[in-house]
C-alpha positions in Angstrom: -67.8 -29.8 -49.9 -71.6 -29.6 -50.4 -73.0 -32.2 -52.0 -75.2 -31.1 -55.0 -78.5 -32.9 -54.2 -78.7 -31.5 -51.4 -79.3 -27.5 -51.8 -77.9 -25.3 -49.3 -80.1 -23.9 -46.4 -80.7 -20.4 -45.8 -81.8 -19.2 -42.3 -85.5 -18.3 -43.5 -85.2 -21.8 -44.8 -84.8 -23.4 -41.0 -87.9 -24.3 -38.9 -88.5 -22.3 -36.0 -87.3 -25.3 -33.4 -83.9 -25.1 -35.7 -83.7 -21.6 -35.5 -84.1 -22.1 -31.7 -81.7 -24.3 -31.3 -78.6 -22.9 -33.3 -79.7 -19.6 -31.3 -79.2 -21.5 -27.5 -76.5 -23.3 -28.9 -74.7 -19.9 -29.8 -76.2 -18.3 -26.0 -74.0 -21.6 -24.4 -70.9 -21.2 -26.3 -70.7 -17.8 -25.7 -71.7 -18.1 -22.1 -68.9 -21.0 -21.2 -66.2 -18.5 -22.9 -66.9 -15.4 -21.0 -66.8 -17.6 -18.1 -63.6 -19.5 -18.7 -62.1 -16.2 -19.8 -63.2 -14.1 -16.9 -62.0 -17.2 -14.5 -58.5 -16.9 -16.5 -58.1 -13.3 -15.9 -58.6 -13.7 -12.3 -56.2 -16.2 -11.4 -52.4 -16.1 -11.3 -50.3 -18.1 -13.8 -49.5 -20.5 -10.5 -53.3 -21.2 -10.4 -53.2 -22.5 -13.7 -52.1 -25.6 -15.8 -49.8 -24.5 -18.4 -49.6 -21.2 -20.2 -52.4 -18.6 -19.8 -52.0 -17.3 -23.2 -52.5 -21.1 -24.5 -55.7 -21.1 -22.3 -56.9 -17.9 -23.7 -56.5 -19.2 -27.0 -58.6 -22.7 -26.8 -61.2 -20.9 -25.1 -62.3 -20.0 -28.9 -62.6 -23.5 -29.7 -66.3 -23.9 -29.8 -67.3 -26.0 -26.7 -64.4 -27.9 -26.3 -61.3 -24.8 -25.0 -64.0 -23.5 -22.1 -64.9 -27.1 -21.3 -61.3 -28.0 -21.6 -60.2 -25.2 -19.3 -62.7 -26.0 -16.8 -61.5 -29.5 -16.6 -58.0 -29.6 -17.1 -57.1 -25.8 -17.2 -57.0 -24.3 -13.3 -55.3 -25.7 -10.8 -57.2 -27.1 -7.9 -56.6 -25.1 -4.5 
């Protein structure tokens, strides 16, 4: 709930280091979730820790399903 002193911020509101910086943060997300889910549809369910199909789905947890997957997710050979 937003609290009423304190006005929403629209993006021409931001500075330009904020603007940057949600903007990188976006570029990393999206890069450790291509890579966790191109790594997922390369290996076989044997390679893997647990369901693929629950893999594939924490990979859209922001930060934390790639992260997790890369940790905890693939087997090590």
């Amino acid at each position: 709930m937003a609290c009423k002193k304190c006005p929403k911020k629209r993006w021409k509101d931001l500075s330009k280091g904020a603007k940057y910086a949600i903007v990188l943060a976006g570029c990393v997300q999206l890069g450790l979730q291509v890579a966790a889910l191109r790594d997922l549809s390369q290996r076989t369910p044997a390679q893997v820790n647990g369901s693929k199909s629950t893999w594939l789905a924490a990979s859209f947890i922001n930060f934390a399903g790639p992260i997790a997957y890369f940790l905890r997710g693939r087997k090590k050979e």
